[in-house]
C-alpha positions as CSV (number, residue, x, y, z in Angstrom):
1,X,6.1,6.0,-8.2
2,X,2.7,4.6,-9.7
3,X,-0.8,4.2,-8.9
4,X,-2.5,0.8,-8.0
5,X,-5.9,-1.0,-6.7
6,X,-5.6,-2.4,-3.5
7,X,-7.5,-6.1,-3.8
8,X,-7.0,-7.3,-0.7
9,X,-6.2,-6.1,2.4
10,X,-5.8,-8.2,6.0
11,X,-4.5,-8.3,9.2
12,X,-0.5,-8.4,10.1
13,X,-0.3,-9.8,13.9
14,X,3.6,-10.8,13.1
15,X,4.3,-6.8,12.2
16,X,6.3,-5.3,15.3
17,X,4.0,-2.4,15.4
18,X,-0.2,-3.0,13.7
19,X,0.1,-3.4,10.0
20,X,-1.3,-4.5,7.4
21,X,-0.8,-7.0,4.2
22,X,-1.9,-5.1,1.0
23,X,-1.9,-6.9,-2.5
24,X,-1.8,-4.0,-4.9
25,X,-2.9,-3.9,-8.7
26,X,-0.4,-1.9,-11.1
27,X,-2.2,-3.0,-13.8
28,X,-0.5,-5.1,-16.8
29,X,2.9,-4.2,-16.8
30,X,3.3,-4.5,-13.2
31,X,1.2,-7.0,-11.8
32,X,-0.4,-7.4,-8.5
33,X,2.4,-6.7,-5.4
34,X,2.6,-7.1,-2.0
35,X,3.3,-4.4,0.7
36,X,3.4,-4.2,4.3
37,X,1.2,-0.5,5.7
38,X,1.8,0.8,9.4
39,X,-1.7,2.4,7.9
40,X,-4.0,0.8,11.3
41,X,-4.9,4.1,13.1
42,X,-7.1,5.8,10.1
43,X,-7.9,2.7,8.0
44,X,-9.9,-0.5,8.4
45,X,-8.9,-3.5,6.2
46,X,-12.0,-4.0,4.3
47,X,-12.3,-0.3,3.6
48,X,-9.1,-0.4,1.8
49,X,-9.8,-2.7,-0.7
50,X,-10.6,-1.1,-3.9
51,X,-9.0,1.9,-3.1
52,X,-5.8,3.4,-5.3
53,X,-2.7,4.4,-3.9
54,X,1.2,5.2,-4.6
55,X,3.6,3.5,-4.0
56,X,7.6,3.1,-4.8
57,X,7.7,0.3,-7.2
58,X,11.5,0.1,-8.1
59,X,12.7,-0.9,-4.2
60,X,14.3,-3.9,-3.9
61,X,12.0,-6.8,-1.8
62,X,12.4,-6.1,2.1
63,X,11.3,-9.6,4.6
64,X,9.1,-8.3,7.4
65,X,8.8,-11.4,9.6
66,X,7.2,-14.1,7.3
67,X,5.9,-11.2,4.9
68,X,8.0,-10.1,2.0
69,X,6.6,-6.2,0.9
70,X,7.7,-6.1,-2.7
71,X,6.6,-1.9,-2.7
72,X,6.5,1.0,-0.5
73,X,3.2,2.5,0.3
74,X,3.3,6.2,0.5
75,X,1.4,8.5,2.8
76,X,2.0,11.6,5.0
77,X,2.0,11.8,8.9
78,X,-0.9,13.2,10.4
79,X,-0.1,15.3,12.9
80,X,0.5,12.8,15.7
81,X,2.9,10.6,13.6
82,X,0.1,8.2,12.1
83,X,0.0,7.6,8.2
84,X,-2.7,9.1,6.4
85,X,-2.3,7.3,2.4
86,X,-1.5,9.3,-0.6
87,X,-3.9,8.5,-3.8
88,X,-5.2,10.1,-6.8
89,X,-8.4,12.1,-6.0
90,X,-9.7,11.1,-9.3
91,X,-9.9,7.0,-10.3
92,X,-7.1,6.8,-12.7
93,X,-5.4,3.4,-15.0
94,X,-3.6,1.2,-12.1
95,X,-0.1,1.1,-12.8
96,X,0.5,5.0,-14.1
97,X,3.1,7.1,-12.9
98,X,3.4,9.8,-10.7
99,X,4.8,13.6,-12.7
């Protein structure tokens, strides 16, 4: 698991349930990645960008539609099911991991 910047963040209309399309900074060794969030109920797009959070970066690619999410964003349900994100409290290097 490892940290990253989200630097963009838009709309997923295609997504069977609302979603969005997240590039995510790792920094250097990484590079910038692409993930698919069920993350509509607590967050607003433009809100996100800018903000760090984990995510599985070993997964292999999954297709979502027309979207290929290269990571898995992690969060915890809230307690009606929706996905509240997980991220360092503290700004931290993009790209570090998780221990």
């Amino acid at each position: 698991m490892r940290v990253g910047t989200v630097v963009s963040a838009e709309e997923f209309p295609q997504a069977r349930k609302p979603a969005y399309k997240l590039k995510i900074d790792f920094g250097p060794a990484i590079g910038v990645k692409s993930s698919s969030a069920q993350i509509t109920v607590h967050y607003v797009a433009a809100d996100l960008v800018g903000r760090q959070v984990a995510a599985v970066v070993n997964f292999a690619p999954r297709r979502i539609g027309p979207f290929v999410s290269e990571v898995l964003t992690l969060g915890f349900p809230d307690a009606d099911g929706a996905v509240v994100l997980v991220g360092p409290g503290h700004r931290v290097p993009d790209g570090g991991r998780l221990f």
